[in-house]
N, CA, C and O atoms as a GROMACS GRO file, in nm:
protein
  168
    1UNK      N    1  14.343   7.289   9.148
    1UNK     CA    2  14.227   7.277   9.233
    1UNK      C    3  14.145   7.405   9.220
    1UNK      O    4  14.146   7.479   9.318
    2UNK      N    5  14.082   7.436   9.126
    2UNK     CA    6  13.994   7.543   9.093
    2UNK      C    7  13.810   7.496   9.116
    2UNK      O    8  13.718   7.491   9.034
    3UNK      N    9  13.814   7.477   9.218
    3UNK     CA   10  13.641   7.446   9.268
    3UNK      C   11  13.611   7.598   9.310
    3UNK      O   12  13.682   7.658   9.391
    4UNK      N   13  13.493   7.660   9.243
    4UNK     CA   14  13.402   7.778   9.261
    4UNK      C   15  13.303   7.763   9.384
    4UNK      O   16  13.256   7.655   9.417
    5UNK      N   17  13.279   7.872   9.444
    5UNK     CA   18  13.167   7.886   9.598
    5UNK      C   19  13.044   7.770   9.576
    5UNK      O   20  12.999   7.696   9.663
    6UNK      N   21  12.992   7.778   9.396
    6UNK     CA   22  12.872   7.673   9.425
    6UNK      C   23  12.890   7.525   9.429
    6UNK      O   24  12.812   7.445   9.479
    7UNK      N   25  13.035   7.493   9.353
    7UNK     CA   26  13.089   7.343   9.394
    7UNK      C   27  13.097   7.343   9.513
    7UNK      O   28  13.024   7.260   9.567
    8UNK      N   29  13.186   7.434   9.610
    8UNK     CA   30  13.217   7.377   9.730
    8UNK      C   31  13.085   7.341   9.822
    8UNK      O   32  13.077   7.252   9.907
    9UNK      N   33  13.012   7.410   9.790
    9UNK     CA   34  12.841   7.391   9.852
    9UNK      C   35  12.818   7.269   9.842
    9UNK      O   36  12.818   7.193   9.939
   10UNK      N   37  12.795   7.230   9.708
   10UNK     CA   38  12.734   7.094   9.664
   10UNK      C   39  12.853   6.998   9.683
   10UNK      O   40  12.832   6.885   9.640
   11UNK      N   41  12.964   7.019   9.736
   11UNK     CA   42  13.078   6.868   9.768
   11UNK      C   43  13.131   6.882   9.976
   11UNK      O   44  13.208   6.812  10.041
   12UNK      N   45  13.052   6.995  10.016
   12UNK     CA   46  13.018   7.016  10.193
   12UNK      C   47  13.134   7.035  10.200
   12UNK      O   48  13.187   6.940  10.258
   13UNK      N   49  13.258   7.169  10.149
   13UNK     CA   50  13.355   7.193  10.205
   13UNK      C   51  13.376   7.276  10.304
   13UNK      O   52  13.279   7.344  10.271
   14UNK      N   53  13.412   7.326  10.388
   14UNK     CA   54  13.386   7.473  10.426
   14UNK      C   55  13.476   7.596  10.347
   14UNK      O   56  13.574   7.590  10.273
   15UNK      N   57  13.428   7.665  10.379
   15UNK     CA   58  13.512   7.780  10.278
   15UNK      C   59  13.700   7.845  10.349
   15UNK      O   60  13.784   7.908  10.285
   16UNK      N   61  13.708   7.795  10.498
   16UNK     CA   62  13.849   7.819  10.498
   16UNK      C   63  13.929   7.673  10.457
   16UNK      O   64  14.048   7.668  10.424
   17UNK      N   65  13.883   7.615  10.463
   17UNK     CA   66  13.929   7.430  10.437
   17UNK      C   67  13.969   7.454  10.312
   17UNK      O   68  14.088   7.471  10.284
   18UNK      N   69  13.849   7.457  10.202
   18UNK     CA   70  13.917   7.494  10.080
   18UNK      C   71  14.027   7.611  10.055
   18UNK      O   72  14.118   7.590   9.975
   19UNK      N   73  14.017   7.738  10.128
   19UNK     CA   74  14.100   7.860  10.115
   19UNK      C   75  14.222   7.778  10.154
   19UNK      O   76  14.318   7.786  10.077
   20UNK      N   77  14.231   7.711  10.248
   20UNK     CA   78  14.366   7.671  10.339
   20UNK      C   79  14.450   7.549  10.220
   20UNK      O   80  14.573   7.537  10.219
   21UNK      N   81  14.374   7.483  10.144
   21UNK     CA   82  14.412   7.366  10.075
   21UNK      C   83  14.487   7.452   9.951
   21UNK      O   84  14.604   7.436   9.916
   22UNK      N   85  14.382   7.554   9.890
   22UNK     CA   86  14.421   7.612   9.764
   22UNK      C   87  14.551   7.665   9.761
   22UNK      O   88  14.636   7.626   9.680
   23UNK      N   89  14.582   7.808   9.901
   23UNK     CA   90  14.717   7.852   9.940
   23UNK      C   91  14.837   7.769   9.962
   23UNK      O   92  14.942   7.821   9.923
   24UNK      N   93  14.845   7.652  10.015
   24UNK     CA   94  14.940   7.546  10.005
   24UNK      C   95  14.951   7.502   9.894
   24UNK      O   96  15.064   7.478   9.852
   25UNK      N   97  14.849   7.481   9.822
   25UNK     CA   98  14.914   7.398   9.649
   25UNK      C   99  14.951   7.522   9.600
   25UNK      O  100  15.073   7.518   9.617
   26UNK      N  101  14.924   7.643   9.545
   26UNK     CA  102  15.004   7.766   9.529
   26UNK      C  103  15.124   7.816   9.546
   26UNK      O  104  15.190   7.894   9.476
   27UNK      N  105  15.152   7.751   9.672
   27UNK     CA  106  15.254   7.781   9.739
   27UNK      C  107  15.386   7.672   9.702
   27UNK      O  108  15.503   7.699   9.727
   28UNK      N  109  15.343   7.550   9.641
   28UNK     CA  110  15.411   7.391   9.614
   28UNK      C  111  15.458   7.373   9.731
   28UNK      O  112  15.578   7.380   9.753
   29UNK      N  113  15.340   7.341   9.852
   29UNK     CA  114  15.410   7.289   9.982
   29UNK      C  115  15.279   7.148   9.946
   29UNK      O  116  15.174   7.143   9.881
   30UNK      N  117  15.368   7.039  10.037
   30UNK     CA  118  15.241   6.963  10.050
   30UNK      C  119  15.098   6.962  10.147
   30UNK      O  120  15.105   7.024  10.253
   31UNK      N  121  14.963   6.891  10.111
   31UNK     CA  122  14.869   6.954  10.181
   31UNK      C  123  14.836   6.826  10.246
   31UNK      O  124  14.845   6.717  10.190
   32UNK      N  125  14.794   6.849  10.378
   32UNK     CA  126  14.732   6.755  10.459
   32UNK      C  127  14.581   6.745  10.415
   32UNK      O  128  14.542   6.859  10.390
   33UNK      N  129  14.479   6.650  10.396
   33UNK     CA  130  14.394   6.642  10.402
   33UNK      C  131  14.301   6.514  10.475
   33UNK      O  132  14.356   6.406  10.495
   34UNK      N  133  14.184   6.532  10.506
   34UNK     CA  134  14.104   6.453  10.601
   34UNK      C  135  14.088   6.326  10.480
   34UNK      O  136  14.079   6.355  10.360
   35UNK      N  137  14.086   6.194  10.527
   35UNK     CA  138  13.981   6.133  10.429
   35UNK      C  139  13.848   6.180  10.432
   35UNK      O  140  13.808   6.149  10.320
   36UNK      N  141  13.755   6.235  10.488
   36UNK     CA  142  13.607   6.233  10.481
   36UNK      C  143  13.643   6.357  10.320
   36UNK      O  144  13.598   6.336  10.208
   37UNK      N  145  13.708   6.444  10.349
   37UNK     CA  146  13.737   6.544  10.213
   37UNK      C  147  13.793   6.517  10.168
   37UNK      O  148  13.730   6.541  10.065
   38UNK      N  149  13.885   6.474  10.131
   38UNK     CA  150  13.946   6.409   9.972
   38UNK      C  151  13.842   6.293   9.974
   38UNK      O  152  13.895   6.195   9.921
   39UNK      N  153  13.764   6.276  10.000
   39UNK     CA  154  13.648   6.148   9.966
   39UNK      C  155  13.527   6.248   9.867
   39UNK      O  156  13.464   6.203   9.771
   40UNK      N  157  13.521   6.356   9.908
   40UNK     CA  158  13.404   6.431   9.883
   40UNK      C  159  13.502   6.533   9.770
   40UNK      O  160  13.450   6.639   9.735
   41UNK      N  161  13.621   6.502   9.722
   41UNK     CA  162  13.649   6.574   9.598
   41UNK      C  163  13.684   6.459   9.479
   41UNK      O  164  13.705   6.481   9.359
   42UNK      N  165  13.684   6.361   9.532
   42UNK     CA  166  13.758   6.265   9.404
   42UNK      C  167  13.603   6.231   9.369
   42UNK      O  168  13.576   6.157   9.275
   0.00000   0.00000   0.00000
């Protein structure tokens, strides 16, 4: 999951949402996510 500051702009993430998603897959824990955002990354 390597999305840069100007993707996350243009796909309406916020910037700890993504920080919080990235550190858990890093980590190999599983990640909770909203449907409205995993809608706005697939």
């Amino acid at each position: 999951m390597s999305i840069g500051p100007e993707k996350r702009k243009e796909l309406k993430i916020n910037k700890s949402t993504l920080w919080y998603e990235q550190k858990k897959i890093k980590e190999g824990k599983t990640i909770k996510m909203y449907n409205k955002t995993r809608g706005r990354i697939e």
